[in-house]
Chimera marker file (.cmm) of the C-alpha trace (Angstrom):
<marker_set name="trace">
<marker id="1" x="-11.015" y="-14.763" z="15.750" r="1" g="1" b="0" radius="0.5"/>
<marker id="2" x="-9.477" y="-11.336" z="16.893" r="1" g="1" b="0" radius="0.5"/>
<marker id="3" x="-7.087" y="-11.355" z="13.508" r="1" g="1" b="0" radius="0.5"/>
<marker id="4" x="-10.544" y="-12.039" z="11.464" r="1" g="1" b="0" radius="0.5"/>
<marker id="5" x="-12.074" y="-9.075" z="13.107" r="1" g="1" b="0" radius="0.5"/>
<marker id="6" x="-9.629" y="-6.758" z="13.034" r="1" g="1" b="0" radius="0.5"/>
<marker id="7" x="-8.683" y="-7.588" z="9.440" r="1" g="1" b="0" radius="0.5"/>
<marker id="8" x="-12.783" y="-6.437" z="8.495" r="1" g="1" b="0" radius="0.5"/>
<marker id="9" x="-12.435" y="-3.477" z="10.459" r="1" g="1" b="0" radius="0.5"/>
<marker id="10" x="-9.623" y="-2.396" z="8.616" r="1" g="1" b="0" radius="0.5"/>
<marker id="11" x="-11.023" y="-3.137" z="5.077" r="1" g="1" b="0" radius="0.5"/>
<marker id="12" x="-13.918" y="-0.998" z="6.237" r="1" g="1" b="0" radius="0.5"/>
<marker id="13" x="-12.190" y="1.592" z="7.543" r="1" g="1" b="0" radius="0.5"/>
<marker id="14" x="-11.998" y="3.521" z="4.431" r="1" g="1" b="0" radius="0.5"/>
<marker id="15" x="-15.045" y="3.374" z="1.950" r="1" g="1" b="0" radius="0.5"/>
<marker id="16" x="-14.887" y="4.527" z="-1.650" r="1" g="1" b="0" radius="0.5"/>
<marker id="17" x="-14.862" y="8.542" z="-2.079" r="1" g="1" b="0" radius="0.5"/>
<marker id="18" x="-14.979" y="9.283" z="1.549" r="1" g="1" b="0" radius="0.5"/>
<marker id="19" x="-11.773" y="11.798" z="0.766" r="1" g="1" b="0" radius="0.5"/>
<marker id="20" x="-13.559" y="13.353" z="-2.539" r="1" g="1" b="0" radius="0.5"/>
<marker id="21" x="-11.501" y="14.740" z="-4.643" r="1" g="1" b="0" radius="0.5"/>
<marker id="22" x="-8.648" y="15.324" z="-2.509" r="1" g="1" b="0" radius="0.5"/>
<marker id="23" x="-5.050" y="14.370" z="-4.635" r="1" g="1" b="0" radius="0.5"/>
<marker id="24" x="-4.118" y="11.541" z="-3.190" r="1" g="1" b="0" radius="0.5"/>
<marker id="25" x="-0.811" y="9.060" z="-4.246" r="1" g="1" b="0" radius="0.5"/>
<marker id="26" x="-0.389" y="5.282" z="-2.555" r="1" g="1" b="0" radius="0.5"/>
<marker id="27" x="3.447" y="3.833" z="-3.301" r="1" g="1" b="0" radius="0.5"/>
<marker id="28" x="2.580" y="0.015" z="-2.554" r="1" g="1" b="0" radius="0.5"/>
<marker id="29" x="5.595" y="-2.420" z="-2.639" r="1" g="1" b="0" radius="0.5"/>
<marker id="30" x="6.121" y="-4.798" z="-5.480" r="1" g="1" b="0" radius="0.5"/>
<marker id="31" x="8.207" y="-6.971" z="-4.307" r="1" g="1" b="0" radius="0.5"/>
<marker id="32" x="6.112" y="-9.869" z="-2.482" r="1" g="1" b="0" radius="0.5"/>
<marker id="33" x="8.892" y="-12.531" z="-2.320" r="1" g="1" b="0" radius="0.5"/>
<marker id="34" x="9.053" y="-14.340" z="0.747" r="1" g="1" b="0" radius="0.5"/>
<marker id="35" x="12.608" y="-13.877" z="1.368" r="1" g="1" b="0" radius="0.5"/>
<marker id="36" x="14.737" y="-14.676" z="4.612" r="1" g="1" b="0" radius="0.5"/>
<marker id="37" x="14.390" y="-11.313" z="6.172" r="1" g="1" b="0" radius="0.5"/>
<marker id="38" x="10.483" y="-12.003" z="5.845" r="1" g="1" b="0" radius="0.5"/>
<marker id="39" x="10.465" y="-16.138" z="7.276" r="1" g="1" b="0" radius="0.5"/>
<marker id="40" x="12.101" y="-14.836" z="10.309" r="1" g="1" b="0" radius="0.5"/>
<marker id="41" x="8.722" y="-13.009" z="11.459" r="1" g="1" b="0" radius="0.5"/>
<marker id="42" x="6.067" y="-15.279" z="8.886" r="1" g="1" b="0" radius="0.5"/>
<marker id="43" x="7.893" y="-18.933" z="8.591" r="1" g="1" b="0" radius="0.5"/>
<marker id="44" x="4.261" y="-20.182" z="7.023" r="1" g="1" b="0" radius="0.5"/>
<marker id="45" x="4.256" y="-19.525" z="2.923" r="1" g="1" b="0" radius="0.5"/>
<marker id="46" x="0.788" y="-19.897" z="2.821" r="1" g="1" b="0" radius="0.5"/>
<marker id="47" x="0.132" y="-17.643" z="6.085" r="1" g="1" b="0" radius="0.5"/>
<marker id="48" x="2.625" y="-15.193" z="4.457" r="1" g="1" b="0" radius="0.5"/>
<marker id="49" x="0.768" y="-15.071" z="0.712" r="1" g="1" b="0" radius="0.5"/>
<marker id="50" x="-3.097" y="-14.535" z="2.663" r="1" g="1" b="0" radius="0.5"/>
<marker id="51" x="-1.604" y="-11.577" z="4.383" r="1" g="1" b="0" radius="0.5"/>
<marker id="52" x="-0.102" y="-9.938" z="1.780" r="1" g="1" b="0" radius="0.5"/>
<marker id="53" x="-3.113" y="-10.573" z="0.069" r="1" g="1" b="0" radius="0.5"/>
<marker id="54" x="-5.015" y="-8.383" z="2.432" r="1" g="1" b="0" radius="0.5"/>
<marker id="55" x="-2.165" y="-5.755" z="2.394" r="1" g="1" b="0" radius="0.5"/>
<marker id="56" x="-2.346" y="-5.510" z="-1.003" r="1" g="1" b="0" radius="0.5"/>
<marker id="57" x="-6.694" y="-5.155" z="-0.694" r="1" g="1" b="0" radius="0.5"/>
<marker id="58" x="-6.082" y="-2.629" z="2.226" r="1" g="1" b="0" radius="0.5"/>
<marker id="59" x="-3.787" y="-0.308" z="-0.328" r="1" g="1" b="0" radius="0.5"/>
<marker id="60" x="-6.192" y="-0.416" z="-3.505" r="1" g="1" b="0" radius="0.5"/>
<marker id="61" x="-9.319" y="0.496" z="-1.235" r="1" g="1" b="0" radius="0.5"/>
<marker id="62" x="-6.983" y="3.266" z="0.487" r="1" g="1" b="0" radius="0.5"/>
<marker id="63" x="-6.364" y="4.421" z="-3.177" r="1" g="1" b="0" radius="0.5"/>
<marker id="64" x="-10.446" y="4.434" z="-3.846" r="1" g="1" b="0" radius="0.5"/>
<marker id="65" x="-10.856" y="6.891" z="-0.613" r="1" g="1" b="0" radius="0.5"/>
<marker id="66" x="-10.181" y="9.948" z="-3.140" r="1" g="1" b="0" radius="0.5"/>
<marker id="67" x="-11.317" y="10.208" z="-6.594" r="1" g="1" b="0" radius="0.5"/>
<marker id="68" x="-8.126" y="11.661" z="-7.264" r="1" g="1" b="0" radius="0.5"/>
<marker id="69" x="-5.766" y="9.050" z="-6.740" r="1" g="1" b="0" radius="0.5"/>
<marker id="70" x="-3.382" y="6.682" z="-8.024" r="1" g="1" b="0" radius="0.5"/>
<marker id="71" x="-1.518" y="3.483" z="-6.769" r="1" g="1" b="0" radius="0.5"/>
<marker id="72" x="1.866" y="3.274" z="-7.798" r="1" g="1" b="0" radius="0.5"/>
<marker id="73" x="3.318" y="0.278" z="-7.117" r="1" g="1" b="0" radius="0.5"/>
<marker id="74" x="7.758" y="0.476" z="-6.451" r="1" g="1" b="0" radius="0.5"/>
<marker id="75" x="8.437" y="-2.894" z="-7.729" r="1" g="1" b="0" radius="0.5"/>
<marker id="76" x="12.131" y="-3.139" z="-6.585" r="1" g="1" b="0" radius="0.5"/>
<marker id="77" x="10.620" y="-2.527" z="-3.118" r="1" g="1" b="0" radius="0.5"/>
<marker id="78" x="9.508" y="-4.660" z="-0.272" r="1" g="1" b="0" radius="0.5"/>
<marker id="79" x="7.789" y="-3.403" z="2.906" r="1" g="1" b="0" radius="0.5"/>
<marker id="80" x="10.110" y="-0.180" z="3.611" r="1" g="1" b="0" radius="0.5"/>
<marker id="81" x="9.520" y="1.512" z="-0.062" r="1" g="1" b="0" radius="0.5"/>
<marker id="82" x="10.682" y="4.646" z="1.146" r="1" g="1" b="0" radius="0.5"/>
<marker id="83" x="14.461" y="3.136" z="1.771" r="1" g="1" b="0" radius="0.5"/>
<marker id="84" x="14.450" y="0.821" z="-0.823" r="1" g="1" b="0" radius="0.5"/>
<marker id="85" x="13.531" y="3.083" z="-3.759" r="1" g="1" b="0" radius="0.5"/>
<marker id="86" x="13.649" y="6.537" z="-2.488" r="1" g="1" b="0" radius="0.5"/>
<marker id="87" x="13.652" y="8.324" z="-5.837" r="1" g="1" b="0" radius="0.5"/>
<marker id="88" x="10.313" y="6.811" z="-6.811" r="1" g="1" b="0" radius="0.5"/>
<marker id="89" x="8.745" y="7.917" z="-3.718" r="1" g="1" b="0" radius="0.5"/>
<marker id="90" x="10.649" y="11.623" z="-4.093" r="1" g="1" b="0" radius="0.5"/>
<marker id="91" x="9.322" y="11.469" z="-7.488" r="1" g="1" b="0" radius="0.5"/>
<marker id="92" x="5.655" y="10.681" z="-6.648" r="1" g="1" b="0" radius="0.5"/>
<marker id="93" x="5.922" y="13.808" z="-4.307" r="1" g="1" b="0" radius="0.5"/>
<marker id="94" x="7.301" y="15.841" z="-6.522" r="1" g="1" b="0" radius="0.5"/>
<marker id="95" x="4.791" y="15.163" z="-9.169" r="1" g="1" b="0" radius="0.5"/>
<marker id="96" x="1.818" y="15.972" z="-7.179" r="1" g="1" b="0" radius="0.5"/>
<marker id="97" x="3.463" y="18.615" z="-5.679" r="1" g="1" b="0" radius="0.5"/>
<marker id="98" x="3.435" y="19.742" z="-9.622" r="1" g="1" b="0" radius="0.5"/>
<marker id="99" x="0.166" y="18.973" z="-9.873" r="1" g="1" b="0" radius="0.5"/>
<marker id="100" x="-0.871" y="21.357" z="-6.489" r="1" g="1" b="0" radius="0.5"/>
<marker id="101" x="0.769" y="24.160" z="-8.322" r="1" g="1" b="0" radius="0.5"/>
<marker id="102" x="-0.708" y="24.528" z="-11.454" r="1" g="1" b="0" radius="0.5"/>
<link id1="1" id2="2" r="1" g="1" b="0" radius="0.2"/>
<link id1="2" id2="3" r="1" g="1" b="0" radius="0.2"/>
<link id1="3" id2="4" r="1" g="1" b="0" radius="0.2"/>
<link id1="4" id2="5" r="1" g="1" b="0" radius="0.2"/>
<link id1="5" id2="6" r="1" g="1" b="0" radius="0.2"/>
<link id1="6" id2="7" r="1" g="1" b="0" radius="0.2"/>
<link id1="7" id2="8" r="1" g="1" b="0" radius="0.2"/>
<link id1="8" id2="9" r="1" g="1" b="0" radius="0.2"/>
<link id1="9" id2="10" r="1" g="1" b="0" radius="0.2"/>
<link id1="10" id2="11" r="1" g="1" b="0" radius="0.2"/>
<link id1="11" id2="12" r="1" g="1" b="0" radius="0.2"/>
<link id1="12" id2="13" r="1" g="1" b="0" radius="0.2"/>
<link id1="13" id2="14" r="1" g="1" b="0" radius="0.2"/>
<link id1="14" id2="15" r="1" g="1" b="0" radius="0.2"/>
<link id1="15" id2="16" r="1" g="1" b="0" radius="0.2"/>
<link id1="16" id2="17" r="1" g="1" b="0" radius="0.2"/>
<link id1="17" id2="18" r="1" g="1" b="0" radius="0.2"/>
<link id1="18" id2="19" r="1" g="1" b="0" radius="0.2"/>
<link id1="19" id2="20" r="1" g="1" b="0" radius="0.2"/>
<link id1="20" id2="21" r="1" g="1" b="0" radius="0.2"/>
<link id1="21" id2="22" r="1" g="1" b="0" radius="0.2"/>
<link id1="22" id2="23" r="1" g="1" b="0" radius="0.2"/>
<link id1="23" id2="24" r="1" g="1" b="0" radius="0.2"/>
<link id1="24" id2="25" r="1" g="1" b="0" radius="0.2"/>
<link id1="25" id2="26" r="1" g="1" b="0" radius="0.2"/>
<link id1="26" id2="27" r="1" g="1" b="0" radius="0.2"/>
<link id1="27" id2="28" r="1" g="1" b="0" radius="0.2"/>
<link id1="28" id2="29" r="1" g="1" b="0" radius="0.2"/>
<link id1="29" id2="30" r="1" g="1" b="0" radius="0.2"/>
<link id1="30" id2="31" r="1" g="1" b="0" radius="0.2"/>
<link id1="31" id2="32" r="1" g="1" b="0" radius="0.2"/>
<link id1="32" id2="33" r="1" g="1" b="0" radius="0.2"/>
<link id1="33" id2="34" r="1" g="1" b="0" radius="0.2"/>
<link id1="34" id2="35" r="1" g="1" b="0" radius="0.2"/>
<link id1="35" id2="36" r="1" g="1" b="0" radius="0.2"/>
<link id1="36" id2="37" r="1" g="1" b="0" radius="0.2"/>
<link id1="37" id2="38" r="1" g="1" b="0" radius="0.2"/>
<link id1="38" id2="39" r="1" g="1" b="0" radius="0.2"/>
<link id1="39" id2="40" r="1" g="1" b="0" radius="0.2"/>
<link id1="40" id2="41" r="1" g="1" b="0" radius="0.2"/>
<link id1="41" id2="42" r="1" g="1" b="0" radius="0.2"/>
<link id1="42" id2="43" r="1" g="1" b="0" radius="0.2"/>
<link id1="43" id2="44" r="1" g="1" b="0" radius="0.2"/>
<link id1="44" id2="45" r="1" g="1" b="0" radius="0.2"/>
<link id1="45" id2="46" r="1" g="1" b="0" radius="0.2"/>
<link id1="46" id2="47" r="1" g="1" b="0" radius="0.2"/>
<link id1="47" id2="48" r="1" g="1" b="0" radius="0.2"/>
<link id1="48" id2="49" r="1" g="1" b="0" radius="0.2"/>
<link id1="49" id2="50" r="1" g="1" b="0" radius="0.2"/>
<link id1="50" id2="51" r="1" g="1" b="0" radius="0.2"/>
<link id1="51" id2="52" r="1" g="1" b="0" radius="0.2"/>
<link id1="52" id2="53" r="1" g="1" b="0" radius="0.2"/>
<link id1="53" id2="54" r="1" g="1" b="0" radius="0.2"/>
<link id1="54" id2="55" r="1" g="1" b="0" radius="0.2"/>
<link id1="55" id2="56" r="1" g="1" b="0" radius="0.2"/>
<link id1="56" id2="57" r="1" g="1" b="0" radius="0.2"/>
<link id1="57" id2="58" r="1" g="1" b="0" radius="0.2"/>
<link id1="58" id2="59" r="1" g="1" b="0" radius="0.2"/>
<link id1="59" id2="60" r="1" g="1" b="0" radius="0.2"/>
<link id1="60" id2="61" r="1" g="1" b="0" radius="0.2"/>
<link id1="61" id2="62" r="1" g="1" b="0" radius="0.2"/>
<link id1="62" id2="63" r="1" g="1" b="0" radius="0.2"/>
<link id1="63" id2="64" r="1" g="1" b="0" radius="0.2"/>
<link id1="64" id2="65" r="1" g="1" b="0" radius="0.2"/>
<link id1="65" id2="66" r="1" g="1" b="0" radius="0.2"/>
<link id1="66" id2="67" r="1" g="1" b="0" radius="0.2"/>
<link id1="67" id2="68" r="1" g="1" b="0" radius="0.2"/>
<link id1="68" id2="69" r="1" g="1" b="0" radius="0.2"/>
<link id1="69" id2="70" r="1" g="1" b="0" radius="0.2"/>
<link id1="70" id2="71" r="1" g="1" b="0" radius="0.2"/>
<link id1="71" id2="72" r="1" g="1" b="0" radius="0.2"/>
<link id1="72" id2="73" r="1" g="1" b="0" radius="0.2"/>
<link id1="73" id2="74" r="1" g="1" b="0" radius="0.2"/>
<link id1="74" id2="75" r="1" g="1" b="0" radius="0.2"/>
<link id1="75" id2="76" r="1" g="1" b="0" radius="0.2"/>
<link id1="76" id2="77" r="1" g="1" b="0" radius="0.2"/>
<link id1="77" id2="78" r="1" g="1" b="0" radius="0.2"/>
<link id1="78" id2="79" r="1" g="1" b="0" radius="0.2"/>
<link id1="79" id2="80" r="1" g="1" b="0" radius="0.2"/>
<link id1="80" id2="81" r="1" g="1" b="0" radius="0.2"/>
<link id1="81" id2="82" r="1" g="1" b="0" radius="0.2"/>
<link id1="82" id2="83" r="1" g="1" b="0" radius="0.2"/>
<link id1="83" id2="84" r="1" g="1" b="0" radius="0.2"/>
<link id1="84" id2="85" r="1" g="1" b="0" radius="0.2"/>
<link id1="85" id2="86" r="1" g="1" b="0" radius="0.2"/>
<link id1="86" id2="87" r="1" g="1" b="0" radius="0.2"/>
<link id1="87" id2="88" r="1" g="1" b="0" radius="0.2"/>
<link id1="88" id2="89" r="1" g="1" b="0" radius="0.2"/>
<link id1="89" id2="90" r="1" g="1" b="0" radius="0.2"/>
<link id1="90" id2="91" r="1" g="1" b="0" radius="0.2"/>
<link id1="91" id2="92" r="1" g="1" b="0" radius="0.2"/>
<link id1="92" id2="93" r="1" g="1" b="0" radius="0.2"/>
<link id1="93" id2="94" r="1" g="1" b="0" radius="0.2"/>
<link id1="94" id2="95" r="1" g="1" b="0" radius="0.2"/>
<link id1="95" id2="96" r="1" g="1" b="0" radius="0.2"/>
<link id1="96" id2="97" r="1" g="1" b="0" radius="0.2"/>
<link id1="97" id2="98" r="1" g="1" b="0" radius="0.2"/>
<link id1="98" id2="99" r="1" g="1" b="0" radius="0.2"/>
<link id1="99" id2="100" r="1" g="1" b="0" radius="0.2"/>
<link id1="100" id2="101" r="1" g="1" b="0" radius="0.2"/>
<link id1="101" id2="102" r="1" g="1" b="0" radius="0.2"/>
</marker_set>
């Protein structure tokens, strides 16, 4: 019951807009596999697919907040995008850093 509630207050944490048009990037992972580094925290497949389903619901409507945004998914990545493809993310921020400094 708490994981159901707590799951709806996070989906409604951020509606649609709310940031304006404030630039705003979300790297999501691509890589959903459910690998042996994952089992040892989720050992249920189906448990494991129904959360990243919500992860993957919490990112697009964190992408909606601005209407200046973009999801760009690092499909080489799983949860730590940032280590596992660091030029993507260095090359999302340099981008809209670009973009800031017309």
């Amino acid at each position: 019951m708490a994981e159901v509630q707590s799951r709806e207050l996070l989906m409604g944490a951020v509606s649609a807009g709310c940031l304006g048009r404030l630039p705003l990037r979300v790297v999501s992972r691509g890589n959903r596999s459910h690998g042996p580094k994952q089992q040892q925290f989720v050992p249920d497949q189906a448990l494991w697919h129904a959360q990243q389903e919500v992860w993957q619901r919490l990112q697009s409507q964190l992408a909606r907040a601005s209407t200046n945004s973009r999801q760009i998914p690092a499909l080489q990545s799983d949860h730590y995008v940032q280590f596992n493809e660091p030029e993507l993310v260095a090359s999302v921020v340099r981008d809209l850093w670009s973009e800031l400094n017309l």
